[in-house]
Wavefront OBJ file of the C-alpha trace (Angstrom):
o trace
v 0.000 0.000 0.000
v 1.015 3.640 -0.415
v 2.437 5.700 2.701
v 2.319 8.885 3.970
v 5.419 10.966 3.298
v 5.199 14.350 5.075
v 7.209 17.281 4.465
v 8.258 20.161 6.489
v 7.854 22.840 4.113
v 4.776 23.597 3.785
v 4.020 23.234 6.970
v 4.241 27.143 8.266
v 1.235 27.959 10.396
v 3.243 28.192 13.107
v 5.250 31.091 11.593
v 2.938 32.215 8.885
v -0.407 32.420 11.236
v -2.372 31.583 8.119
v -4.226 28.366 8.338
v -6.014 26.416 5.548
v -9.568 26.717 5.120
v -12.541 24.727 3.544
v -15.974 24.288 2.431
v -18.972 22.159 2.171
v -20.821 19.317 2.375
v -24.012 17.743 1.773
v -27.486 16.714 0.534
v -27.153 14.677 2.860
v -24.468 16.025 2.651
v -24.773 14.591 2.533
v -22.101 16.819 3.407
v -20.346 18.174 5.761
v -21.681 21.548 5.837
v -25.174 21.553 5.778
v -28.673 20.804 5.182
v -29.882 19.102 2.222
v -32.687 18.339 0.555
v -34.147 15.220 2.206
v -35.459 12.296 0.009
v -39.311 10.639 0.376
v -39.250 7.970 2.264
v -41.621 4.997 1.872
v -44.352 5.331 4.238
v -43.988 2.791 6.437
v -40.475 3.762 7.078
v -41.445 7.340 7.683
v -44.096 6.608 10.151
v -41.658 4.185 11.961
v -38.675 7.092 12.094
v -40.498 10.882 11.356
v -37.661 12.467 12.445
v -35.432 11.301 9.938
v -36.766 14.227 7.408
v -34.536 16.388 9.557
v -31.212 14.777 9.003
v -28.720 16.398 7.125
v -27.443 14.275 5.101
v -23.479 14.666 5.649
v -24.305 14.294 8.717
v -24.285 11.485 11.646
v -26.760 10.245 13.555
v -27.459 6.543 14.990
v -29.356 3.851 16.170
v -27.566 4.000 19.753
v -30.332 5.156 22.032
v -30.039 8.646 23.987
v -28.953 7.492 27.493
v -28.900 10.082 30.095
v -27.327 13.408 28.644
v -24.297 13.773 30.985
v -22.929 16.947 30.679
v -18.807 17.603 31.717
v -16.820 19.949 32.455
v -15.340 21.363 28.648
v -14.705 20.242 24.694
v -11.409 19.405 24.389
v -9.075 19.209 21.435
v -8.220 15.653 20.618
v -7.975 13.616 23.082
v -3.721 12.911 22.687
v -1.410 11.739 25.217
v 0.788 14.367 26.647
v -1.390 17.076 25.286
v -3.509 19.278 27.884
v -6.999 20.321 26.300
v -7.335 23.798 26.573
v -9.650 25.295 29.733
v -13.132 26.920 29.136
v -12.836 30.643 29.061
v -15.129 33.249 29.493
v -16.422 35.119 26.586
v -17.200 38.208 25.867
v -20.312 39.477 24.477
v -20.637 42.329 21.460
v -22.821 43.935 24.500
v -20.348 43.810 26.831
v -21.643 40.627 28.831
v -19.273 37.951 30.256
v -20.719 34.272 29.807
v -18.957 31.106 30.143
v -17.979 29.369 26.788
v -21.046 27.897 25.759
v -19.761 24.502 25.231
v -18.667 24.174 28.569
v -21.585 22.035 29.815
v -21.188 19.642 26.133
v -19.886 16.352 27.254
v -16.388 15.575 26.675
v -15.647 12.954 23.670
v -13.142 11.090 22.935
v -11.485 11.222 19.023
v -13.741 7.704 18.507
v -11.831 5.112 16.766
v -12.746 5.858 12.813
v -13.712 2.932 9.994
v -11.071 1.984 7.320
v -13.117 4.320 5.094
v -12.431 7.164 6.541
v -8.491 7.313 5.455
v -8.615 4.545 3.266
v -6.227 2.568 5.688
v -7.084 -0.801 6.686
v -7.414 -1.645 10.580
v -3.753 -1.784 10.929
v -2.603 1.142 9.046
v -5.322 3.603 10.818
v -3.960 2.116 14.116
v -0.279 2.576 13.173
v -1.259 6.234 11.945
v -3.253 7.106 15.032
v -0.424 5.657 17.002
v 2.090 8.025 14.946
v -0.168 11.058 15.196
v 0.156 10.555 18.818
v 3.819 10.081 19.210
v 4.277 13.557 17.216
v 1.492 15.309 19.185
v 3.308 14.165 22.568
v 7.106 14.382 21.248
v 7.329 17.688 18.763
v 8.638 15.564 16.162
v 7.272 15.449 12.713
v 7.434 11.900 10.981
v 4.509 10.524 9.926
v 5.020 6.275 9.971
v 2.880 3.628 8.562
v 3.274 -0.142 9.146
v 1.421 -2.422 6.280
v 0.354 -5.449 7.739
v 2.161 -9.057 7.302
v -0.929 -11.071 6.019
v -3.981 -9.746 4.112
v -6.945 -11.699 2.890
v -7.185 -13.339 -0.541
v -10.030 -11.653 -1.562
v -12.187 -8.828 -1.437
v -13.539 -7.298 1.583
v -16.555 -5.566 2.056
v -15.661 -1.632 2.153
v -17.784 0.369 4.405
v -19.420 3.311 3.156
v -17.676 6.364 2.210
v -19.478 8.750 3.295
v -18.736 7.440 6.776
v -22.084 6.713 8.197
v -21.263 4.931 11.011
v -24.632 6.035 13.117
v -27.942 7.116 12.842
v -30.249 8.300 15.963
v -33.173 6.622 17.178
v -35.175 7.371 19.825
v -36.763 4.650 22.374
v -40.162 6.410 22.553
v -42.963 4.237 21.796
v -45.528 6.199 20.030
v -48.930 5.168 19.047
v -49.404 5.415 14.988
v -51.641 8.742 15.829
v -48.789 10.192 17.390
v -46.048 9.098 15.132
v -48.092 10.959 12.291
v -48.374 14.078 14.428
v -44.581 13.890 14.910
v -44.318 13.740 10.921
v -46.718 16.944 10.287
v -44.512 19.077 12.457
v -41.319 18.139 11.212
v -42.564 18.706 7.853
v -44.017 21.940 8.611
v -41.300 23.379 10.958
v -38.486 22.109 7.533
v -41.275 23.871 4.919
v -40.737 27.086 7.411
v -37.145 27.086 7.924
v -36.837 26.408 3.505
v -39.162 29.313 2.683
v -36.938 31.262 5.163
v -39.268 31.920 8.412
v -37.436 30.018 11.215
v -39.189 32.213 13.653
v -42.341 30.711 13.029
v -40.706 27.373 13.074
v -39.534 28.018 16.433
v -42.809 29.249 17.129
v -44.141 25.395 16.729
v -41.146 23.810 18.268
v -42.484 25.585 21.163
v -46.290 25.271 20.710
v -47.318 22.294 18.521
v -49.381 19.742 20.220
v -46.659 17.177 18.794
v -43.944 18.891 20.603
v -44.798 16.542 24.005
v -44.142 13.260 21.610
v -40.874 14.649 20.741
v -37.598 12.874 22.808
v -35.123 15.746 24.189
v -32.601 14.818 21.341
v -34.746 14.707 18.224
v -36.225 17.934 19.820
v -32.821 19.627 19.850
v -32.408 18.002 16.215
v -35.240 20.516 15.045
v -33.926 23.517 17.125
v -30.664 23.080 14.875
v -32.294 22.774 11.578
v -34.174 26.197 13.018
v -30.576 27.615 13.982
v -29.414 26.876 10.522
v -32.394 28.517 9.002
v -31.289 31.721 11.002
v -27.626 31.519 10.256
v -28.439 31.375 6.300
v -30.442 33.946 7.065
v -27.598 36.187 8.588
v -29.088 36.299 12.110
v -25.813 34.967 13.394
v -26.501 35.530 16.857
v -30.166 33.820 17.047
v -28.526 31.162 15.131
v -25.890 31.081 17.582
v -28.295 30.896 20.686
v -30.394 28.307 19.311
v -27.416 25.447 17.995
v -25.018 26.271 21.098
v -28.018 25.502 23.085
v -28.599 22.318 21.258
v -25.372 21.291 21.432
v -24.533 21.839 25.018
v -27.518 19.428 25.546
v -27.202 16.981 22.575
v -23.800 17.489 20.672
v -22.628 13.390 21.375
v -25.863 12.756 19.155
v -26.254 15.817 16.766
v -22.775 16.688 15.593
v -24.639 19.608 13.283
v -25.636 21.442 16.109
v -21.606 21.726 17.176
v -20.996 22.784 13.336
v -23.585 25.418 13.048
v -22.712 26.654 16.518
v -19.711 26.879 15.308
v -20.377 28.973 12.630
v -22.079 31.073 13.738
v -19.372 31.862 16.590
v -16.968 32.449 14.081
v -18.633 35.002 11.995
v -19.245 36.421 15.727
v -15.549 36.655 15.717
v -15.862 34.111 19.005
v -12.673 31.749 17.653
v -11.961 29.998 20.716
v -15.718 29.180 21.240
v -15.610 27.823 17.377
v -13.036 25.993 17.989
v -14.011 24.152 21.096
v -17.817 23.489 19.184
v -16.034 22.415 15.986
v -13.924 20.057 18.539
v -17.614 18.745 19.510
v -18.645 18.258 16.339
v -15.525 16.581 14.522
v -15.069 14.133 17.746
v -18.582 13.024 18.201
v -19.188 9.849 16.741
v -22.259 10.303 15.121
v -20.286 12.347 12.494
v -19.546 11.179 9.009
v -16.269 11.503 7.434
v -17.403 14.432 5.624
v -18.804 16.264 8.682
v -15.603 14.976 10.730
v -12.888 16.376 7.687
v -15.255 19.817 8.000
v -15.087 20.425 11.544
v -12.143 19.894 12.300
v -10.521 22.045 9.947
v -12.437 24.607 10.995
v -11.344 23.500 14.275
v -7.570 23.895 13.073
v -8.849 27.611 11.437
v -10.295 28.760 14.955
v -7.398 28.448 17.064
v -5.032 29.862 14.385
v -7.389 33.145 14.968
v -7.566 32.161 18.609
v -3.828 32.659 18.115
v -3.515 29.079 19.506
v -0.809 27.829 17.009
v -0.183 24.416 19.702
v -3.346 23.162 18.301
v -3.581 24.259 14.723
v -1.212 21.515 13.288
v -3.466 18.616 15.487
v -6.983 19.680 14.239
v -5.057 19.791 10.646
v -3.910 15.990 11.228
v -7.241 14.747 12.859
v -8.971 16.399 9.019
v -6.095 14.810 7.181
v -7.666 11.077 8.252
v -10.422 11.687 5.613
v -8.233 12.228 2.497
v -11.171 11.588 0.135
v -13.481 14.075 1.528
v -13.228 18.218 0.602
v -11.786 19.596 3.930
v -9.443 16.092 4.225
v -7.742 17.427 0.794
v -7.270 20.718 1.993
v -5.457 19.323 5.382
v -3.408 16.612 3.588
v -2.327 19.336 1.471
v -1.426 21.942 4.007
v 0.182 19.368 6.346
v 2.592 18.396 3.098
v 1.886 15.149 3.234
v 1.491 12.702 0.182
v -1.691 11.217 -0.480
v -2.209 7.279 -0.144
v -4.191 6.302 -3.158
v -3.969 3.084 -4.753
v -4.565 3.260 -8.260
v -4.037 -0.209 -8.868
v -6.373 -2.521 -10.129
v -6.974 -6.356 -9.603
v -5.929 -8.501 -13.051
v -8.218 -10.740 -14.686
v -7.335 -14.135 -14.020
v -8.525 -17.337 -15.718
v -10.152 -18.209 -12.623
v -12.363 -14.755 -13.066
v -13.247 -15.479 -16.226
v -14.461 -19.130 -15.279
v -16.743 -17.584 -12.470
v -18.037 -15.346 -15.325
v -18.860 -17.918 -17.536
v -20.445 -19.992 -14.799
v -23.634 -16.965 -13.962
v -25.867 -16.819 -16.512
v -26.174 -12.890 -16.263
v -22.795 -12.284 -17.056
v -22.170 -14.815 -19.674
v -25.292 -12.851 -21.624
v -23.122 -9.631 -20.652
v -19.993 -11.112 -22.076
v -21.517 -11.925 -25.354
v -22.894 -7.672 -25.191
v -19.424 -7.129 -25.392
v -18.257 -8.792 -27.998
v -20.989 -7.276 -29.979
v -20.083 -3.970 -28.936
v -23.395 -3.165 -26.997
v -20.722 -2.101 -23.179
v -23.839 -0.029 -22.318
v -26.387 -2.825 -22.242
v -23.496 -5.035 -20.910
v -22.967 -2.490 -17.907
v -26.623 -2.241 -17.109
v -27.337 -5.903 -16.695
v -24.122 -6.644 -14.534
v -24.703 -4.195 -12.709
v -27.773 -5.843 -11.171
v -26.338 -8.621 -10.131
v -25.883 -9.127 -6.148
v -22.668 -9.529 -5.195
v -23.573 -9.294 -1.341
v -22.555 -12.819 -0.436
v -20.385 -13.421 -2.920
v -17.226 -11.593 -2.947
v -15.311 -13.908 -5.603
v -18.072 -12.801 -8.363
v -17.479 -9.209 -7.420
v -13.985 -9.440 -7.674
v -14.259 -11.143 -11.109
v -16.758 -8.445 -11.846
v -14.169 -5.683 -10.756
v -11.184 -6.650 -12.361
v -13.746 -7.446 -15.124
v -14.654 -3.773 -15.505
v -11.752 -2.086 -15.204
v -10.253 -4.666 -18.381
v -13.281 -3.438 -20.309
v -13.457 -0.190 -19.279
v -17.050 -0.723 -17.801
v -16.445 2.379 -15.422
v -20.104 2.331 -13.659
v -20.041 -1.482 -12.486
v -16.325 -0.669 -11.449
v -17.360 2.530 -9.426
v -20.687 0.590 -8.192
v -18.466 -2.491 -7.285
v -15.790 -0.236 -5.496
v -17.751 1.843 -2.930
v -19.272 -2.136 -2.252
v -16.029 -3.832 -1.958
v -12.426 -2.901 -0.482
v -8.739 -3.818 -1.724
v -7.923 -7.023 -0.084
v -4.907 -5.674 1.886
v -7.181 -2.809 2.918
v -8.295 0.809 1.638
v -10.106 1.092 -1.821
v -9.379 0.309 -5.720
v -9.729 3.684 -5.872
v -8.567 3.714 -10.012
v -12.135 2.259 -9.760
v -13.716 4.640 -7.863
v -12.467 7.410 -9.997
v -12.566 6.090 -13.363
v -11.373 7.447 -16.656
v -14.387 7.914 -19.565
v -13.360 4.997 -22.041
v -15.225 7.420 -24.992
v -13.206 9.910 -27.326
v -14.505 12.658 -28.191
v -14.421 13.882 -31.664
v -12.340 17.002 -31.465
v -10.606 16.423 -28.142
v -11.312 18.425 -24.523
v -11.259 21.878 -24.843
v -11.434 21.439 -20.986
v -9.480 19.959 -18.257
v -10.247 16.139 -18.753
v -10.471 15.960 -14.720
v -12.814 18.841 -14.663
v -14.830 16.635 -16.916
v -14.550 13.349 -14.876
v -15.458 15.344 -11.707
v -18.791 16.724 -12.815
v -19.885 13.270 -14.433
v -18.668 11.386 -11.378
v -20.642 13.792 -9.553
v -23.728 14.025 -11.909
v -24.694 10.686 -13.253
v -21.612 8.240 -11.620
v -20.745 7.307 -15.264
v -24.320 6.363 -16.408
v -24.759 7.196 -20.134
v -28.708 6.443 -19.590
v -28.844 8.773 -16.923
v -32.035 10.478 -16.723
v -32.752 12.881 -14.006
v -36.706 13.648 -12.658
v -36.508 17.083 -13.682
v -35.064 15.668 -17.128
v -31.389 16.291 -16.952
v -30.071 13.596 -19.200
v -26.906 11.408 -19.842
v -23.227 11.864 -18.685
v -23.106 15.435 -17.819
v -27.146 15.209 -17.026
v -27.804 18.104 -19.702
v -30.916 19.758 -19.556
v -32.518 19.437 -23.490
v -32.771 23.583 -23.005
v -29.107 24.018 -22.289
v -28.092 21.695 -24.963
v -30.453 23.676 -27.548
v -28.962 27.254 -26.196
v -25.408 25.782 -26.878
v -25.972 23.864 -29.892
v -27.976 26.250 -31.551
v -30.211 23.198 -32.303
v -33.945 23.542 -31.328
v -34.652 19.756 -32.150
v -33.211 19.159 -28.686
v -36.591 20.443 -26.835
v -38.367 18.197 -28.827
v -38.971 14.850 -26.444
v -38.439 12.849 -29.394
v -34.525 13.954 -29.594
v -34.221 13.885 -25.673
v -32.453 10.546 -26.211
v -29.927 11.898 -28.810
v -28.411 13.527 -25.325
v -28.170 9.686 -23.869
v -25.487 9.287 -26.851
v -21.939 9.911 -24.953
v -19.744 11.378 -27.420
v -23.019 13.674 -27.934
v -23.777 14.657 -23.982
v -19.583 15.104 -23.675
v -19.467 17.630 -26.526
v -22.488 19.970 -25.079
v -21.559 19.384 -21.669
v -18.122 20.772 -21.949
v -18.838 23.297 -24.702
v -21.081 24.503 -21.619
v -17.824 24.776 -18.786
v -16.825 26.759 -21.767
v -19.359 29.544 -21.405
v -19.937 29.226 -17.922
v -16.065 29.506 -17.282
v -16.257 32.943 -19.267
v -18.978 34.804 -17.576
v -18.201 37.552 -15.478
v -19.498 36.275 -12.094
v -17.592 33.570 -12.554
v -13.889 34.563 -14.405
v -12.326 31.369 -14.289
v -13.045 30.896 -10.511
v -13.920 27.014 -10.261
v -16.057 27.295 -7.050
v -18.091 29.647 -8.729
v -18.368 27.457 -12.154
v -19.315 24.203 -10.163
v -22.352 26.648 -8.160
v -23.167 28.200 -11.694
v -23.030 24.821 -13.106
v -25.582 23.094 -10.181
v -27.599 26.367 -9.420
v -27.727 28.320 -12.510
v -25.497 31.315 -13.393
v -28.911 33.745 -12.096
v -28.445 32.288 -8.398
v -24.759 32.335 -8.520
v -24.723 36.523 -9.086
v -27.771 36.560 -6.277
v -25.430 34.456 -4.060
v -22.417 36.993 -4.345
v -24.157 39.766 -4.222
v -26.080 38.860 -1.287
v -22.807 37.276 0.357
v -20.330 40.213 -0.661
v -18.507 40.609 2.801
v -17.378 37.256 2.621
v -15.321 37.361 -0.860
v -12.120 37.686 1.209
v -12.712 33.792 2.932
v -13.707 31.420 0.056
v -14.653 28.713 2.058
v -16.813 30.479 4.410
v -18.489 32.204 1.181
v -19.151 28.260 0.211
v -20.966 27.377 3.849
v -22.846 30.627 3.562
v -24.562 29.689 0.418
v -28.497 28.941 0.903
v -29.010 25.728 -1.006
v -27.845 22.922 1.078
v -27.647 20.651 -2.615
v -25.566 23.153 -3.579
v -23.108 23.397 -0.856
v -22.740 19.364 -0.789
v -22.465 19.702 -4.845
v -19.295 22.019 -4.320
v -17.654 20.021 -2.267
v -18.033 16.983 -3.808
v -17.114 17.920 -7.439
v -14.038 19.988 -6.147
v -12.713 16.838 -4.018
v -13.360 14.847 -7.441
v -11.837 17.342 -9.800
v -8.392 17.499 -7.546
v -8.455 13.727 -7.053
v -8.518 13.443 -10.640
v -6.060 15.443 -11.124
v -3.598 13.416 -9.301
v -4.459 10.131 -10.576
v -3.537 11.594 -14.221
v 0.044 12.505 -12.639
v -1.216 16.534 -12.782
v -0.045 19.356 -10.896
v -2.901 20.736 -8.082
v -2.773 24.737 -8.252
v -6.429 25.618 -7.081
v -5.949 23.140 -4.163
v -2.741 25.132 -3.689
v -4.687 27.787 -3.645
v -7.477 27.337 -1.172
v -4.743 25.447 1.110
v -3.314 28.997 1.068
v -6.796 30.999 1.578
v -7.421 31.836 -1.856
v -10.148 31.312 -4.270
v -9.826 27.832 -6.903
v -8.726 29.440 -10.005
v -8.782 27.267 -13.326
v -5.732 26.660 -14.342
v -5.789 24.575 -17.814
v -3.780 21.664 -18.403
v -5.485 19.728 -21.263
v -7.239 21.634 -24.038
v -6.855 24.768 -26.026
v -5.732 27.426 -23.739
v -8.158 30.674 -23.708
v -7.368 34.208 -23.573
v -6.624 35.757 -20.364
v -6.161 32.651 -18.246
v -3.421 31.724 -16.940
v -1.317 28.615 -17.816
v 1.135 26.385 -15.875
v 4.468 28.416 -17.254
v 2.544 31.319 -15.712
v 2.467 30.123 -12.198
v 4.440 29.466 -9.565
v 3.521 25.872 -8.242
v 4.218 24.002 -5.411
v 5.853 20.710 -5.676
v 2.948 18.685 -7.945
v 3.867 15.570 -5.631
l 1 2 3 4 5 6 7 8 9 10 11 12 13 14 15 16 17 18 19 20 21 22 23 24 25 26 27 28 29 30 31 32 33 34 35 36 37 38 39 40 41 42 43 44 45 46 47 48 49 50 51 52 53 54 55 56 57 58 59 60 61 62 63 64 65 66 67 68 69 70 71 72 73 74 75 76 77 78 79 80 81 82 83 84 85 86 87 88 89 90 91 92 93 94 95 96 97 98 99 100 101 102 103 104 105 106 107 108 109 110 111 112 113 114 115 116 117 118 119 120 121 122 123 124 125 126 127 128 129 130 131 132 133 134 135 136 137 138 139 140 141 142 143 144 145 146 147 148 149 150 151 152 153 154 155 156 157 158 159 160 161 162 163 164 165 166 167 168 169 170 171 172 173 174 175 176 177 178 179 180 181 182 183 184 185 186 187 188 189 190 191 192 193 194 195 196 197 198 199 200 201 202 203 204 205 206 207 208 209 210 211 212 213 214 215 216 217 218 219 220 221 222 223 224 225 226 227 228 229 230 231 232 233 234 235 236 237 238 239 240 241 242 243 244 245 246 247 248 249 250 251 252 253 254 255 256 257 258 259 260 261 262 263 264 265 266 267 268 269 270 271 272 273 274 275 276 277 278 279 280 281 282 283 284 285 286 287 288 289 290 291 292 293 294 295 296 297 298 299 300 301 302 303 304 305 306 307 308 309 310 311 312 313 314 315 316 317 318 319 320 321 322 323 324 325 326 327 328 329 330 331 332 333 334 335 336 337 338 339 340 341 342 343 344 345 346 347 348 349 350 351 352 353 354 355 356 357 358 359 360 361 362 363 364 365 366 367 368 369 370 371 372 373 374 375 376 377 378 379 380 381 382 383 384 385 386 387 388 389 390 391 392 393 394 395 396 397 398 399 400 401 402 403 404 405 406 407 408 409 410 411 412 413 414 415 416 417 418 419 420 421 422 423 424 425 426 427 428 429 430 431 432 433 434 435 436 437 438 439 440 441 442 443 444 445 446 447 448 449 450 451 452 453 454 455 456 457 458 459 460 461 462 463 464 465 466 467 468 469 470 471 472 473 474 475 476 477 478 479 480 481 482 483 484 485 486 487 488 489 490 491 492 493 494 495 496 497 498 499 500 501 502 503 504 505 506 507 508 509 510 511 512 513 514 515 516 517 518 519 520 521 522 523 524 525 526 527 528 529 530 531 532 533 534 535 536 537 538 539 540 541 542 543 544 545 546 547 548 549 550 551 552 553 554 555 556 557 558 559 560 561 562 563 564 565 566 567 568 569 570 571 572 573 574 575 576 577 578 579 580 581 582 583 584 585 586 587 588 589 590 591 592 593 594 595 596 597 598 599 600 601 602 603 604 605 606 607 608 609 610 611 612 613 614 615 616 617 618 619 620 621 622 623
């Protein structure tokens, strides 16, 4: 497996006072930062869990039961041998009040030992880099050591899930069906409030609703942070504040958001110290995903850099860097110096695979698609197969795949099944398009890969509810405004955009003119939000979040649409991932690592006017 090889010289927060920053998560998150939207449920699973309309998706929550809320005396920075967590202080107020931090009453929580997934490290690697993380932490010293293990299994393991979801909240109430539906209006009401942007009124009903008494204290304080949230988007930072620090102080060991939005809000408050200590709470509780861990606690690592605590900067940095496929991971990895671990290696197709494949009846029907040349309707029909309980088919599937260049059953089969020595095939989980396209890229080819890995996860038959079809999921208006072609808005010529050499040209003849427009100038956070959102909510968004051009990242968990803030994120860590698996230098990662915004930088393609090219940049080492 690949190891960790860390550098000094990047490594200058101690000296600079300039710490790396980072950005967003999730439709559920799905990410890190934020609330997304939520998707229907069957009914019978709603009624048996209402509450779970109010996760956000990056986020963790469990089916451990809430025990008796114990509250402690302060958050600490990671729990590390040798290293004392900093003490509680008071704060003060913009009124001129003194309170106690408001995390002091949050129960103290132990770094909780992560999955594999979360640094791609099998058991024995995450132990051997926990165990170095500590020796640095306690000694000053600044080698990073891994130890592969002597023996790994012969075959494929099953990976857990990337996005880290190790936990989900229950609660132990037993409600009759009458009051599990009353539970299900108001959380559906009290999300329709905070969306159309009235959180007071939601509050309103938190407090008042006749459902309110069927309502456990933790799934209670769940609402009261999707209500803070709704008042930090809507720039009532303090209310916002009040509300999640509240929350937290009460629930944060179940509802790691309420520690992130807390957090937040504190720092926008210009409260660092109490950010840190409630990004601490966040990033340590165990209900957090990887992407919600990687987020707060680099924003941990931020805080006490303006806290003008540099002792804990580089630790926060570390315990972010144990996540390097998520967005704020990246960022750490890269500001730490260290090299990433990813294996691009992929398993060889053996005689033995190939008798496994002739021995299932699906697959021998798929094998004879590809000798006809039909990969698409070869993909599709192995990619139904179940491969849960057996591991040999999916590792003939795999290696399969990545031979053909089937690079949707690969990706499918990857985020299922882990490298046997540990870690991911993660040349399958990022896999290159196996079509050419007529003319070339007049685009980056990872900017490319990101967005489809992103948008349809390599699907050519991609079709999206609101109609967004193929690769790139082009709308059939977007591809007639960039064509020039009206026959695209007919329905009948809706699967013309299925066709991928067709969907590949529009698509990136559309980075083109998004790239170009003046509210975005070559700036890839604001393409990817143009590109999700629209180029219309993208000049709302900066107009309406001006006085926070000067911290990128912070401009990215500011904007409104929780879809959008996840969608960043996630194309961003795919575009830079990309870029080093095709052996390409990292500038805009550079970049944010440093505080600035992600400019594009070509590599492949035709160069444009007025942007800059490799020759005219000073890069750090491309690693």
């Amino acid at each position: 497996m690949h190891t960790r090889k860390k550098t000094t010289k990047r490594l200058k927060v101690l000296s600079l006072g300039v710490v790396v920053i980072t950005a967003c998560l999730l439709n559920a998150a799905v990410y890190a930062a934020g609330i997304a939207p939520i998707p229907a449920r069957k009914p019978a699973a709603f009624r048996a869990d209402p509450l779970a309309l109010l996760r956000f998706p990056a986020l963790n929550q469990t089916d451990e039961p809430a025990a008796a809320l114990m509250a402690s005396p302060a958050i600490p920075a990671p729990v590390i041998p040798g290293h004392k967590p900093p003490v509680p202080q008071a704060l003060t107020h913009a009124d001129g009040r003194e309170t106690m931090d408001a995390t002091a009453s949050l129960q103290t929580i132990p770094i909780p030992a992560r999955k594999p997934e979360a640094s791609g490290l099998n058991p024995t690697l995450q132990m051997a880099a926990t165990q170095d993380i500590t020796a640095e932490s306690a000694s000053g010293g600044d080698n990073f050591r891994l130890t592969l293990p002597e023996t790994a299994p012969a075959t494929l393991t099953a990976a857990p899930s990337l996005e880290g979801l190790n936990k989900i909240y229950k609660s132990k109430l037993k409600r009759a069906p009458s009051q599990r539906d009353s539970v299900a209006r108001l959380v559906n009401i009290v999300k329709q409030d905070v969306s159309s942007g009235s959180p007071t009124r939601a509050l309103k009903r938190l407090s008042s609703d006749k459902a309110v008494p069927y309502l456990d204290p933790v799934e209670k304080d769940q609402m009261q942070t999707l209500i803070a949230r709704g008042y930090l988007l809507a720039g009532k930072v303090v209310q916002a504040y009040e509300l999640a620090a509240e929350s937290a102080a009460r629930s944060g060991k179940y509802i790691p958001q309420a520690g992130w939005v807390a957090g937040l809000a504190a720092w926008r408050m210009g409260n660092y110290e109490d950010a840190a200590r409630l990004f601490a709470n966040s990033a340590n509780s165990s209900y957090s995903s990887s992407w919600q861990a990687s987020a707060s606690s680099y924003w941990a690592s931020r805080s006490y850099m303006r806290a003008r605590k540099p002792q804990e900067v580089s630790l926060w940095l570390k315990q972010a860097a144990q996540y390097p496929r998520t967005f704020y991971g990246l960022i750490a990895t890269r500001s730490l110096g260290w090299d990433y671990d990813f294996n691009w290696d992929t398993p060889a197709l053996t005689a033995a695979h190939k008798k496994i494949l002739e021995d299932h009846s699906i697959t021998r029907e798929a094998l004879t698609l590809v000798k006809n040349g039909d990969y698409t309707a070869a993909e599709n029909a192995l990619a139904k197969i179940d491969t849960s309980k057996d591991p040999a088919l999916a590792e003939a599937l795999l290696a399969y795949a990545a031979q053909k260049n089937l690079p949707a059953l690969g990706m499918k089969l990857a985020q299922a099944y882990g490298h046997p020595k540990g870690g991911y095939y993660d040349s399958a989980l990022y896999p290159l398009l196996p079509w050419k396209l007529k003319d070339g890229y007049t685009v980056d080819r990872a900017l490319v890969h990101a967005i489809i890995r992103q948008e349809s996860k390599f699907n050519p038959g991609a079709v999206s509810r609101s109609g967004a079809q193929g690769l790139m999921q082009v709308m059939p208006s977007t591809a007639s405004y960039i064509s020039g072609k009206s026959q695209f808005k007919n329905k009948e010529s809706h699967a013309s955009l299925r066709h991928p050499q067709t969907n590949l040209e529009i698509g990136q003849r559309y980075i083109e003119k998004l790239l170009y427009q003046d509210h975005v100038d070559a700036e890839l956070f604001s393409l990817v939000v143009a590109y999700n959102a629209g180029p219309g909510n993208l000049k709302k968004w900066k107009r309406e979040l001006a006085d926070m051009q000067s911290d990128p990242l912070l401009f990215i968990e500011s904007i409104p649409m929780g879809e959008t803030r996840a969608y960043v994120e996630r194309v961003m860590s795919n575009y830079w991932i990309y870029r080093l698996r095709m052996n390409q230098p990292v500038p805009s990662l550079d970049a944010v690592a440093e505080g600035e915004w992600a400019q594009y930088v070509p590599i492949d393609g035709i160069k444009q006017a007025g942007l800059p090219s490799l020759s005219d940049l000073r890069l750090a080492d491309a690693r």
